[in-house]
NUBAKOL-416256 format. One record per residue (C-alpha): residue number from 0; residue in three letters; x, y, z. Coordinates in steps of 0.2 Angstrom, whole numbers, m for minus. Layout:
// residues N
    i   aa     c1     c2     c3
  NUM  Ala      X      Y      Z
...
This chain:
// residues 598
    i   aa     c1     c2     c3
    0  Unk      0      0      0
    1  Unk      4     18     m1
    2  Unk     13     25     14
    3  Unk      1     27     28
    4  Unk     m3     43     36
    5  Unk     10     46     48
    6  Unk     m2     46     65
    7  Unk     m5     28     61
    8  Unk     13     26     60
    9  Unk     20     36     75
   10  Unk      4     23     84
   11  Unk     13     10     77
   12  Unk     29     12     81
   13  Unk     32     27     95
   14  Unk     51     29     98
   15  Unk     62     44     99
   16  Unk     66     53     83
   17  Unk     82     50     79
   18  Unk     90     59     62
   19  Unk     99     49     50
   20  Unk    116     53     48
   21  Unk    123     58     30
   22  Unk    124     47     16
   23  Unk    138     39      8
   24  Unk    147     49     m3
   25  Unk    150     45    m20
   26  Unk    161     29    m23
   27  Unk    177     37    m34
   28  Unk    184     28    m50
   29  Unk    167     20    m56
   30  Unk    177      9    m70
   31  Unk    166      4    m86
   32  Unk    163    m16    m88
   33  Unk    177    m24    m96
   34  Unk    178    m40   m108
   35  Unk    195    m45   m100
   36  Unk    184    m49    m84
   37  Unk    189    m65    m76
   38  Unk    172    m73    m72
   39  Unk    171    m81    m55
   40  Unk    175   m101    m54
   41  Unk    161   m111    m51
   42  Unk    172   m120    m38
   43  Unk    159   m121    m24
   44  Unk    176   m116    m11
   45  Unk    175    m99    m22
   46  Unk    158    m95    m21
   47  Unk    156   m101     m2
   48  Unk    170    m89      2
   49  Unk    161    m75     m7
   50  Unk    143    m82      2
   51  Unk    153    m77     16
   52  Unk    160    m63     12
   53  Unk    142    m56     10
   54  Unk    135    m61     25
   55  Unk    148    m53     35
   56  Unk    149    m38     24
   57  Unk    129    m36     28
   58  Unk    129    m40     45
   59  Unk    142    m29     50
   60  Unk    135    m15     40
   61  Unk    118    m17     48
   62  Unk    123    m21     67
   63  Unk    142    m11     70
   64  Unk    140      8     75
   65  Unk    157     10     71
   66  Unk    152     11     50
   67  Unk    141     27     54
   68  Unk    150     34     68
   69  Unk    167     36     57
   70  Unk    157     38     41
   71  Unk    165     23     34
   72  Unk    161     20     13
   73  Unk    156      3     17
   74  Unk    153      0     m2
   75  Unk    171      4     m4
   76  Unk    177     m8      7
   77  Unk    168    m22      0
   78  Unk    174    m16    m16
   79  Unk    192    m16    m11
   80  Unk    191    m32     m3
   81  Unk    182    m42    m17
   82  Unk    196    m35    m29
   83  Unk    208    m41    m16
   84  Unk    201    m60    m14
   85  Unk    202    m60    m36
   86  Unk    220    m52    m34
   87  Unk    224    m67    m22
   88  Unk    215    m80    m24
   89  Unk    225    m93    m13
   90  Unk    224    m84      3
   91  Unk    205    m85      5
   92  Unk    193    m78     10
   93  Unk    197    m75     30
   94  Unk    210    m59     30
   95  Unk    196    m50     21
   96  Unk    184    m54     35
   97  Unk    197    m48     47
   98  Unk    200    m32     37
   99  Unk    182    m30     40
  100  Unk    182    m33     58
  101  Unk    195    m21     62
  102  Unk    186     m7     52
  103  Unk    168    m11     59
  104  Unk    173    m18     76
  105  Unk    189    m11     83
  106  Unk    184    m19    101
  107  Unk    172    m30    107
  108  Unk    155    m22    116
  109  Unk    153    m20    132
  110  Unk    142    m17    146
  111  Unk    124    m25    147
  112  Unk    121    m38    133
  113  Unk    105    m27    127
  114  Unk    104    m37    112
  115  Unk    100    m54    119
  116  Unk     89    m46    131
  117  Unk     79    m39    115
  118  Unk     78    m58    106
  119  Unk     72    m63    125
  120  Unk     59    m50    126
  121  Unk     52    m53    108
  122  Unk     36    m64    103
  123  Unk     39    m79     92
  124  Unk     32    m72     76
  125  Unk     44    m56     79
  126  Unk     58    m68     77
  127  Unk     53    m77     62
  128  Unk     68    m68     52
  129  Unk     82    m69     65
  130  Unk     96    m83     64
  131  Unk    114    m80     68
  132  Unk    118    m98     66
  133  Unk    127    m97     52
  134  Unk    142    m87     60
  135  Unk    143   m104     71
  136  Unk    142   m112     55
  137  Unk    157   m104     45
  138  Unk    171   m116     43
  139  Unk    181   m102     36
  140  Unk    180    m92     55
  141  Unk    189    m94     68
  142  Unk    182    m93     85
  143  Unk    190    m75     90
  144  Unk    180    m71     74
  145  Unk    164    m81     77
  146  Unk    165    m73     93
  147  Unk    167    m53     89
  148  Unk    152    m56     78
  149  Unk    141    m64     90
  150  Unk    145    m49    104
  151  Unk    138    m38     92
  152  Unk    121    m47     91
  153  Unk    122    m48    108
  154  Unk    128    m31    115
  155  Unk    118    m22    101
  156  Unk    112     m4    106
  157  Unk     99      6     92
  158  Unk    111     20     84
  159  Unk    110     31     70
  160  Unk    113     20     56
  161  Unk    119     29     41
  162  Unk    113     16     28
  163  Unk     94     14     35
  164  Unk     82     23     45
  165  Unk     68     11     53
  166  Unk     51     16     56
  167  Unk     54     17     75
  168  Unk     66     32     71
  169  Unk     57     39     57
  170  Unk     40     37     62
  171  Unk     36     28     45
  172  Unk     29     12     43
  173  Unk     41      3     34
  174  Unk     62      5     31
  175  Unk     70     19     19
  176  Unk     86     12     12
  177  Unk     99     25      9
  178  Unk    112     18     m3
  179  Unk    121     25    m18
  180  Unk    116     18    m36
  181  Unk    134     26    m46
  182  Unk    123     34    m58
  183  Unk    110     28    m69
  184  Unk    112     23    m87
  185  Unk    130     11    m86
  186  Unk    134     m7    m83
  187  Unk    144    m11    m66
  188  Unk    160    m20    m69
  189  Unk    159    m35    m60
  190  Unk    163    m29    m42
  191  Unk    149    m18    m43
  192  Unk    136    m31    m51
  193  Unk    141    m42    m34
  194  Unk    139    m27    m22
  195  Unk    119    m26    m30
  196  Unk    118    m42    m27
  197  Unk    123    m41     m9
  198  Unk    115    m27     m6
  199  Unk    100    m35    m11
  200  Unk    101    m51     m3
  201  Unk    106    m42     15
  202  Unk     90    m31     15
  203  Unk     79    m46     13
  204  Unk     89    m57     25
  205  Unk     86    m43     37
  206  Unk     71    m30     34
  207  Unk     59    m43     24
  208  Unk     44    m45     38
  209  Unk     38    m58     23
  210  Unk     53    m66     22
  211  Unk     47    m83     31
  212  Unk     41    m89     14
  213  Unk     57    m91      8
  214  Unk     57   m107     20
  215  Unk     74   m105     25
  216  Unk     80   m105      7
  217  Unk     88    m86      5
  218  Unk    105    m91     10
  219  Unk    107   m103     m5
  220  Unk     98    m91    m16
  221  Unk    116    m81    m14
  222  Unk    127    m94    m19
  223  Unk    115    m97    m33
  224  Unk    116    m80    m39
  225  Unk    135    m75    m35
  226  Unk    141    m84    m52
  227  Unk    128    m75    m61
  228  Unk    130    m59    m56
  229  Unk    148    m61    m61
  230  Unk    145    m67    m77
  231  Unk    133    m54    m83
  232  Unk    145    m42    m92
  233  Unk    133    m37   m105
  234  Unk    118    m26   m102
  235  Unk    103    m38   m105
  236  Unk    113    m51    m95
  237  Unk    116    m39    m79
  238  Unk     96    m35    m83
  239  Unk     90    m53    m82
  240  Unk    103    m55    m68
  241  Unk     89    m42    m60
  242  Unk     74    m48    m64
  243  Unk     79    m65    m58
  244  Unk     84    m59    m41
  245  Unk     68    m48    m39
  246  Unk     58    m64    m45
  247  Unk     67    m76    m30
  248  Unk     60    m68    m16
  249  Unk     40    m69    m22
  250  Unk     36    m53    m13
  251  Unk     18    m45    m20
  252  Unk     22    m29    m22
  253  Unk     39    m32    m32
  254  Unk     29    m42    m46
  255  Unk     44    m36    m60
  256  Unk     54    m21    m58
  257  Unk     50    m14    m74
  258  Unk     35    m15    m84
  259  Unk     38     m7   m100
  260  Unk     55    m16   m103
  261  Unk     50    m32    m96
  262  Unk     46    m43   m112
  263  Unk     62    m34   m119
  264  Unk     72    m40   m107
  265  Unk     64    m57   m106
  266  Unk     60    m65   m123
  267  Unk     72    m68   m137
  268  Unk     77    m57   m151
  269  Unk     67    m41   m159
  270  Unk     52    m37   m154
  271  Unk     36    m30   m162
  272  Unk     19    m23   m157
  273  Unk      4    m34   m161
  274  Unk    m12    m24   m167
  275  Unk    m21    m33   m154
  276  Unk    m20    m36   m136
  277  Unk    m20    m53   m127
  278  Unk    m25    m60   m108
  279  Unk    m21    m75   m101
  280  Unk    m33    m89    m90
  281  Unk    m23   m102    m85
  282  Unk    m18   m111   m100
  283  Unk    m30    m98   m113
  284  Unk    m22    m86   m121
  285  Unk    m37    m73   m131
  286  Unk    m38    m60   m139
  287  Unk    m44    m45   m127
  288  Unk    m46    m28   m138
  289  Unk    m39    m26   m157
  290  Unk    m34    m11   m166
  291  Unk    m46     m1   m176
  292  Unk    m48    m12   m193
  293  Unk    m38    m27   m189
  294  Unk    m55    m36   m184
  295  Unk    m61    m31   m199
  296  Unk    m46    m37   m208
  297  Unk    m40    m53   m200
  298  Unk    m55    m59   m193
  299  Unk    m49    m57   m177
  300  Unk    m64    m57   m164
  301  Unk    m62    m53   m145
  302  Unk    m62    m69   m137
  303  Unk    m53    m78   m150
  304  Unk    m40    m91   m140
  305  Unk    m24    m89   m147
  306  Unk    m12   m104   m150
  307  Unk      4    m95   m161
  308  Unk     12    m81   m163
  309  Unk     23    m83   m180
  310  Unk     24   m102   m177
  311  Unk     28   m102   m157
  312  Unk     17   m106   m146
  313  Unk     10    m92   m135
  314  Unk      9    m98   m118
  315  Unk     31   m104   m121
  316  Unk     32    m84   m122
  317  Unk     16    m83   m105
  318  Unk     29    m96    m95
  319  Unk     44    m86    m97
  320  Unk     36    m71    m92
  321  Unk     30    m81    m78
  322  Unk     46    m87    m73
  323  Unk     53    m70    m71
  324  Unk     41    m62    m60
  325  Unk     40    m62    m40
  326  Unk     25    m67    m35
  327  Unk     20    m87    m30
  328  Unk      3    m86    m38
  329  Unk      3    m89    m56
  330  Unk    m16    m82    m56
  331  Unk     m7    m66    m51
  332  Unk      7    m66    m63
  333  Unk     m7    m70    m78
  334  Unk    m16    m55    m69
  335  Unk     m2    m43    m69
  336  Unk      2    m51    m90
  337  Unk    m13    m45    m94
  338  Unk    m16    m27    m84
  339  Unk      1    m24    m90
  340  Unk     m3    m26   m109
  341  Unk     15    m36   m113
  342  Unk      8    m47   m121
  343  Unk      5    m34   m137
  344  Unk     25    m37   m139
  345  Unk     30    m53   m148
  346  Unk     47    m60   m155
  347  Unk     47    m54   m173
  348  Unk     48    m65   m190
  349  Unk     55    m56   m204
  350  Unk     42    m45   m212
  351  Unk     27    m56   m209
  352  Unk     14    m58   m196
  353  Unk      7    m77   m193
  354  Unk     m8    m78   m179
  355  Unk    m15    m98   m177
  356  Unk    m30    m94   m166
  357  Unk    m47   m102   m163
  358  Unk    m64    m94   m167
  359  Unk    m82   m102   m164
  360  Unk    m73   m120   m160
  361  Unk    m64   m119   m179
  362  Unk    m44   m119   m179
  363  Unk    m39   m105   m192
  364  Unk    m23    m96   m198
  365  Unk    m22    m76   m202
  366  Unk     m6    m72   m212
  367  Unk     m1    m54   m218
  368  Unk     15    m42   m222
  369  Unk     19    m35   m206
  370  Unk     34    m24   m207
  371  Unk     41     m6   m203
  372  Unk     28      1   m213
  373  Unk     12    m11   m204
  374  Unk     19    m10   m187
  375  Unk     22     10   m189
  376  Unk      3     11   m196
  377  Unk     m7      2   m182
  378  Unk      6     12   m167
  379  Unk     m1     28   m174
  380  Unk    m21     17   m174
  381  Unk    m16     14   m159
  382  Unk    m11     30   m152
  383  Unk    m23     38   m159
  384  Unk    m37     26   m151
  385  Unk    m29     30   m132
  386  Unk    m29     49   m137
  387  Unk    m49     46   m141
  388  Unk    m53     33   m125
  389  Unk    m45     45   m114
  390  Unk    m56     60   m120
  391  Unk    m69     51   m120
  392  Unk    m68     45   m101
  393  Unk    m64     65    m96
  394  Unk    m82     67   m103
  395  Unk    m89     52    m92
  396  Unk    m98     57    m76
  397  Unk    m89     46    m62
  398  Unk   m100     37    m51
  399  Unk   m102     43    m35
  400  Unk    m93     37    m20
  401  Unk   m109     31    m12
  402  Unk   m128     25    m19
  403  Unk   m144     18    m12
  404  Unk   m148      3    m23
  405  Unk   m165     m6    m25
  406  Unk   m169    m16    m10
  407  Unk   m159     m4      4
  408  Unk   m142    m10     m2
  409  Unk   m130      5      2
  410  Unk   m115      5     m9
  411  Unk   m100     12     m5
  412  Unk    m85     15    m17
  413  Unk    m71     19     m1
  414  Unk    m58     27    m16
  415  Unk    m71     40    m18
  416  Unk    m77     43     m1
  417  Unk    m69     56     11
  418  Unk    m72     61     26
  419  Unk    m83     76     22
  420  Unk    m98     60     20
  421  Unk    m96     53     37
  422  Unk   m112     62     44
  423  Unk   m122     57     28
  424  Unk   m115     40     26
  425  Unk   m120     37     44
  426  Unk   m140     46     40
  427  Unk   m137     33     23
  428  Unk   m132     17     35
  429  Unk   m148     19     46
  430  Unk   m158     18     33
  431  Unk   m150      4     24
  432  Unk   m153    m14     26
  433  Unk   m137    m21     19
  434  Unk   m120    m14     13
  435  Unk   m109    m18     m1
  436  Unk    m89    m11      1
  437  Unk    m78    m12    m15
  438  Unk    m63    m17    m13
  439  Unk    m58    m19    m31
  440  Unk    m52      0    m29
  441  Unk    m39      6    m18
  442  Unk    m47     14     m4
  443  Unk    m44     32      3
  444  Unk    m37     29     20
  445  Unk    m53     43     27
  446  Unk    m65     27     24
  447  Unk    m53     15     36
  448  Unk    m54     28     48
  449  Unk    m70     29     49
  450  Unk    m73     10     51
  451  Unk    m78     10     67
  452  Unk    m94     10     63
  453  Unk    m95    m10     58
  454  Unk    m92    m13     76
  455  Unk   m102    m16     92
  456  Unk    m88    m15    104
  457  Unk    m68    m13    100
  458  Unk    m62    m26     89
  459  Unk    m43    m30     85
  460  Unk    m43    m32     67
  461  Unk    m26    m33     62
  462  Unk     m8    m37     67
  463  Unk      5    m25     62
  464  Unk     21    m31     61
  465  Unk     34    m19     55
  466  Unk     55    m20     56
  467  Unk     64    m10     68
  468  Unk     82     m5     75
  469  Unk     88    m22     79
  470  Unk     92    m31     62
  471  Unk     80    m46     58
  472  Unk     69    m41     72
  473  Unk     50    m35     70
  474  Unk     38    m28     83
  475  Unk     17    m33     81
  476  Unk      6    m19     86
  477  Unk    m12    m23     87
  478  Unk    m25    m12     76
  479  Unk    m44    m12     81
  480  Unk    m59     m3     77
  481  Unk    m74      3     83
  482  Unk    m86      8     91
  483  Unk    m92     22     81
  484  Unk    m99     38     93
  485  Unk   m116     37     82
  486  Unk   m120     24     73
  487  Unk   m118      4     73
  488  Unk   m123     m6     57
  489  Unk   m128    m21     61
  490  Unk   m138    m26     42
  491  Unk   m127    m39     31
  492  Unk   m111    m32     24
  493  Unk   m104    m40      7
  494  Unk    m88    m36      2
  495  Unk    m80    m35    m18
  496  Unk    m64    m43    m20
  497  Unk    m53    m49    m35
  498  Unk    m36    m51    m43
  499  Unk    m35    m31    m44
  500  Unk    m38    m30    m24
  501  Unk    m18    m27    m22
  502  Unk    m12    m21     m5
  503  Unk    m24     m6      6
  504  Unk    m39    m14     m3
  505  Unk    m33    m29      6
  506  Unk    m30    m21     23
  507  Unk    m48    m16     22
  508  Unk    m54    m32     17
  509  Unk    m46    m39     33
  510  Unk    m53    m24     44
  511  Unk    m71    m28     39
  512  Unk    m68    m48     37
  513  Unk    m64    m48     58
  514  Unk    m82    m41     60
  515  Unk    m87    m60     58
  516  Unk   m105    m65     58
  517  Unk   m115    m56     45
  518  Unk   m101    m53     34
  519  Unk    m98    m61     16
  520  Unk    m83    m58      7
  521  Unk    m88    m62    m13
  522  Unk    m75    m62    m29
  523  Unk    m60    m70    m30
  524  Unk    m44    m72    m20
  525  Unk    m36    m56    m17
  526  Unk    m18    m50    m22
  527  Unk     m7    m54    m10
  528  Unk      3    m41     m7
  529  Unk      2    m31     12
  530  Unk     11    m21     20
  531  Unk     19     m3     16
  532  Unk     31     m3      1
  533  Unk     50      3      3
  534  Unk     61      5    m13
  535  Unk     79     m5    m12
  536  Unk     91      9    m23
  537  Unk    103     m2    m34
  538  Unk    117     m2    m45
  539  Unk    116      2    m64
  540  Unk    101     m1    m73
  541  Unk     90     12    m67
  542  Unk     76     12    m77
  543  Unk     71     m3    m65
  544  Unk     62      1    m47
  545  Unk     63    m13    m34
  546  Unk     52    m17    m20
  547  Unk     48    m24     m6
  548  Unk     32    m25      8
  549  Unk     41    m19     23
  550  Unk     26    m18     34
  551  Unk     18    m36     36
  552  Unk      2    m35     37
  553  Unk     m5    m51     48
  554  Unk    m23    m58     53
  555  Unk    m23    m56     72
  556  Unk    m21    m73     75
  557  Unk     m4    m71     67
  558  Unk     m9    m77     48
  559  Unk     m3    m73     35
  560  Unk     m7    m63     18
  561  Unk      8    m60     10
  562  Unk      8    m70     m5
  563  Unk     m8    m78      0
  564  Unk    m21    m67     m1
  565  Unk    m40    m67      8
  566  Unk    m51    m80      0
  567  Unk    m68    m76     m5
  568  Unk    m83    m83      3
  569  Unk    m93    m82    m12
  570  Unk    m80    m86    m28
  571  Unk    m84    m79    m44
  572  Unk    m73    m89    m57
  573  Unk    m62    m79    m69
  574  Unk    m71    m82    m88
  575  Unk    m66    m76   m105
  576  Unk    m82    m68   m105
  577  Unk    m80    m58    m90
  578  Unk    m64    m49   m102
  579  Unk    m77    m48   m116
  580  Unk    m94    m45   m110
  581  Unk    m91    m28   m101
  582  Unk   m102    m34    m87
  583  Unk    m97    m32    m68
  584  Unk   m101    m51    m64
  585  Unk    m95    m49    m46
  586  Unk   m106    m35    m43
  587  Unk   m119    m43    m50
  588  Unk   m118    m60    m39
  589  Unk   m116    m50    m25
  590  Unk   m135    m43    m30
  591  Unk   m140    m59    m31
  592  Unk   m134    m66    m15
  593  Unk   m141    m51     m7
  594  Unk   m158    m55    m15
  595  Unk   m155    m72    m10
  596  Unk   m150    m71      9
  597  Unk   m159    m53     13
């Protein structure tokens, strides 16, 4: 969700305010990728050195004082140290560790062992994220080493950490990373590709609330990774390199780091724009809209499956789209395909367009010339079409945000309400004998303040769980509602939900799902993807944004949503003809359950 208002934040997570300390300054000498790189050896002693190597770099970045406290370019030590290892190979990778130590951690902590006392105090789901075993675990240490890292884990005290400001110190409900990128339009040499990756890989292993759903399989994930990362010296290589990593961590809001680029960097060779657009149902691929003329001339309909694209099957091109996205619900990847409209780009063949598709139960072939010249006429269709649809809807009169429907359903749209209504949505809920709440549309945070009214007596509805100082570590904090000063609606309350219901529309969901009895959720399974989003700043390739859910946002039981999502009570199947027929079928059963169980 969007970041939440900054009261329900500061609720969330009180703490003194605590200003970060300057960024990193600028890493000197950024050096161009080279073709005389060497690439990393796929010895498994190499790239456990370098798994290593990460881990500690990360953990000391995140848990040492001394890197803020002396302004220390951390990046540049890794750096330094990672040219060092390549330079001298045979000493391993234990005297870089020990560099690191002496920089992060001149002497051991002392006093009070604050740390442990923190892990002691904390709730089991708080601790889901935290495990230190591997510093027990690394053959490479010795124990004057295992044990300087484990004193600061033990001995840890909140400071002003240059790198990260967490919502107890900022007040805001999820982590703000501050990291350099090292500009914007450039390769990394290889160094640099491995300090994205462990960049990355430390900020989920530590400030992830989600992370759980990796089932303790992150740590490989970086060895996986480390050869790859080296290897990619071109610029679609390092860009896959990306997107594969983004995809590892199936997280709902970081579905793909880029939309517009994604099918250019995932599927082979040249691509060109189809004069029709696609969506995807499971294993059916149809037709969703076509350009103006190319029904006319193909034949072409809405709702026509398609089978081939210039002799390839479609759904090969629908599973490597798949296989690059973050998310563990293919429904939601087919979702996000089809929202997105990339399936309009397809490899090219020469000058010739070749659609196999299926219409009225009869397999049928169109072929046509379909060059420069083609592609260029139906873009400008095309554009010309948008420039027209989005007239067109400036002219529309939006629905209101609230409507009294035939039989005393109340309908509330909570993206449109605000809380100028609440004195005539409450007049509006005495009279109404049921309500209907979309949340297909991403509500304006006014209507979840004002849901109190759904409740007799305060209710917890949901569990926060957000990261703070101490690494790894999350704090719950209960949410409840109600009761409203004025009014209690005690009538039946059916909620809308579908792929679309992606982050606040599910917080919302889950506020008025813990009003229990008398409450029917209708639709489909919701998106999956809770929780406040934070951006992760990388290295190169900055036409990508990556994301994470750094707020968890949990039943208050403890359950999860995060790649889940909240089930229907009522399911309402997908259909080609719900794409096609321009009907709101959800809305419509949720009429006819209402009708049905007045």
């Amino acid at each position: 969700m969007k970041t939440l208002t900054r009261f329900i934040a500061i609720a969330l997570f009180a703490s003194t305010a605590v200003q970060i300390a300057s960024g990193c300054a600028a890493f000197p000498d950024r050096q161009q990728a080279s073709i005389k790189e060497q690439p990393i050896s796929p010895d498994t002693g190499k790239t456990a050195d370098l798994v290593l190597l990460a881990r500690v770099w990360g953990y000391l970045k995140y848990f040492s004082p001394v890197i803020s406290e002396r302004n220390i370019d951390w990046d540049k030590v890794l750096i330094d140290q990672l040219k060092a290892m390549d330079e001298n190979p045979a000493a391993g990778v234990l005297p870089s560790i020990r560099m690191m130590l002496d920089s992060a951690a001149p002497s051991a902590p002392s006093g009070r062992k604050s740390g442990a006392k923190q892990l002691a105090d904390a709730k089991e789901i708080e601790k889901v994220n935290v495990n230190h075993q591997w510093i027990a675990s690394a053959k490479q240490l010795g124990q004057a080493e295992k044990d300087r890292l484990t004193a600061l884990a033990d001995y840890f005290k909140p400071f002003k950490n240059k790198y990260i400001v967490t919502p107890d110190v900022s007040g805001y409900p999820s982590p703000q990373f501050k990291e350099e990128t090292y500009g914007k339009d450039f390769l990394p040499e290889k160094h640099f590709r491995l300090l994205a990756l462990f960049r990355y890989w430390n900020i989920i292993e530590y400030y992830l609330p989600a992370k759980y759903q990796q089932q303790g399989q992150w740590p490989a994930k970086l060895a996986r990774f480390i050869p790859e990362f080296a290897d990619a010296n071109t610029d679609r290589a390092y860009a896959q390199a990306l997107i594969r990593l983004n995809a590892a961590i199936t997280d709902g809001h970081s579905i793909m780091p880029t939309f517009a680029k994604f099918p250019e960097y995932v599927l082979p060779g040249r691509l060109i724009r189809l004069p029709f657009t696609m969506a995807v149902i499971g294993d059916t691929v149809f037709v969703h809209q076509t350009d103006s003329g190319f029904a006319e001339l193909s034949g072409i309909r809405p709702g026509d499956r398609v089978h081939h694209i210039n002799g390839t099957p479609v759904i090969r091109y629908v599973d490597a789209l798949r296989a690059m996205m973050s998310d563990p619900r293919r429904e939601m990847k087919d979702y996000y395909i089809t929202v997105s409209g990339m399936l309009r780009m397809m490899p090219a063949n020469g000058d010739t367009l070749k659609v196999g598709y299926e219409s009225g139960g009869q397999s049928k072939t169109f072929r046509a010339k379909y060059g420069e010249e083609e592609v260029a006429r139906y873009l400008a269709i095309g554009a010309r079409a948008w420039a027209k649809q989005q007239e067109a809807q400036k002219q529309e009169v939006p629905p209101p945000a609230m409507r009294m429907l035939e039989g005393g359903i109340l309908y509330i749209d909570p993206a449109k309400w605000s809380g100028k209504m609440a004195d005539t949505t409450r007049q509006l809920l005495e009279k109404a004998q049921s309500l209907i709440i979309e949340c297909r549309t991403y509500p304006n945070f006014d209507f979840i303040n004002f849901t109190h009214f759904l409740f007799k007596k305060q209710t917890e509805c949901i569990l926060w769980n957000g990261t703070i100082s101490y690494p790894g570590l999350t704090k719950t904090v209960e949410y409840k509602r109600g009761p409203d000063r004025k009014v209690h609606f005690k009538g039946k309350v059916v909620v809308l939900i579908a792929e679309k219901s992606v982050s606040r529309p599910e917080m919302l969901t889950m506020i008025v799902k813990a009003r229990k009895g008398n409450t029917v959720l209708i639709g489909r399974t919701t998106g999956g993807a809770d929780g406040d989003v934070t951006q992760i700043p990388m290295v190169g390739n900055q036409d990508m944004r990556f994301v994470i859910s750094g707020l968890g946002v949990l039943y208050p039981d403890g359950g999860y949503t995060q790649g889940i999502g909240i089930a229907p009570d009522v399911e309402v199947p997908l259909t080609v003809a719900e794409f096609t027929g321009g009907k709101d079928v959800i809305f419509q059963r949720a009429l006819q359950y209402l009708a049905a169980n007045p």
